[in-house]
C-alpha positions, 0 to 999 in steps of 0.5 A, a space after each residue: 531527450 527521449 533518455 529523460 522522458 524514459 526515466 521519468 516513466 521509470 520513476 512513476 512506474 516505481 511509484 505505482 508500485 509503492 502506492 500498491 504495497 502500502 496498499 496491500 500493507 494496510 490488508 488485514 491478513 491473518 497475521 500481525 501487522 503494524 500497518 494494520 494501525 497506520 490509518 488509526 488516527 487518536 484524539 489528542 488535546 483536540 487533535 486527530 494524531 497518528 497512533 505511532 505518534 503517541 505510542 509504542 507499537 509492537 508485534 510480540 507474537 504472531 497474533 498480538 499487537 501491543 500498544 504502550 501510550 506515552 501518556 497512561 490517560 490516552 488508553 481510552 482515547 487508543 481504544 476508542 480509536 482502533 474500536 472506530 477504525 473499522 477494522 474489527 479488532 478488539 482491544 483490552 488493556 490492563 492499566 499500562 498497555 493496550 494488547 490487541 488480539 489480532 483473530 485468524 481470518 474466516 474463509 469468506 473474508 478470506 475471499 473478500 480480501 483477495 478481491 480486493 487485492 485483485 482490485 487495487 492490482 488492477 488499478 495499479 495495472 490502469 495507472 502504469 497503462 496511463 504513465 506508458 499512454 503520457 510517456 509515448 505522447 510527451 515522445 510524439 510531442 517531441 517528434 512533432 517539434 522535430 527534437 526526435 526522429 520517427 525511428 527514435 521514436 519507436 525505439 523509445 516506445 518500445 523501451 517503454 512497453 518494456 518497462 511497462 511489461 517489466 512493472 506489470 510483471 511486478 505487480 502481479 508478483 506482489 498480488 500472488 505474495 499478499 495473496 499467498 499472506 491471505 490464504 496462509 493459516 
């Protein structure tokens, strides 16, 4: 029994981990990203459509993002949408293509970011302590209804807090990488 419940903590833990890179993805960093544009949603006949749905996006030079509609009438409604997406890029298209300069990033947004790295580090930090906090009550739970014994019980804890130190460790390996990404000129 207690096999299940620590594979089912695995896989949250995991989980957590992903949510915090796509996270970290979206972070504008001093490079080109194509996950900079994954939140920029375009009008599309009335209907809000994700940006890679309606073009082709591509990251020629380290400092560019190129975006080539499917349909020539959607570059206004693209450049509308990236202007409106609060990410402080500024497109230009020349009839066919829309290039979207991506500016090196100023020391203080610099700092700006890393705290925000820091912060969905940390909220990632609480959920993986709540995912461990729910894996050793389920493990209680089944101590009380007499399906574990205590020793089963700790060992079982324990593999979790190891786990769990395991993810902590993995997280902020991920922090000190987009970290590293930020401050790179």
């Amino acid at each position: 029994m207690s096999g299940a419940t620590h594979k089912q903590v695995q896989e949250r833990m995991e989980g957590a981990l992903e949510h915090l890179k796509r996270d970290l993805a979206t972070l504008r960093t001093g490079r080109a990203s194509l996950a900079l544009l994954d939140g920029v949603k375009v009008d599309y006949y009335g209907t809000l459509t994700p940006l890679k749905q309606v073009a082709n996006l591509g990251v020629p030079e380290s400092r560019l993002i190129t975006v080539q509609p499917w349909e020539p009438a959607l570059i206004k409604e693209i450049e509308k949408a990236i202007q409106a997406s609060g990410l402080g890029l500024t497109p230009s298209n020349d009839g066919k293509m829309i290039r979207i300069p991506v500016p090196p990033l100023t020391e203080e947004r610099r700092k700006d970011l890393i705290k925000l790295c820091k912060k969905h580090g940390e909220e990632s930090k609480v959920q993986l302590r709540n995912i461990r906090r729910e894996g050793n009550e389920e493990l209680k739970g089944l101590h009380k209804d007499g399906k574990l014994s205590e020793d089963d019980v700790r060992k079982a804890e324990a593999e979790i807090q190891k786990v769990t130190d395991q993810y902590v460790q993995k997280v902020d390996q991920t922090l000190k990488k987009k970290e590293e990404e930020i401050l790179e000129i």
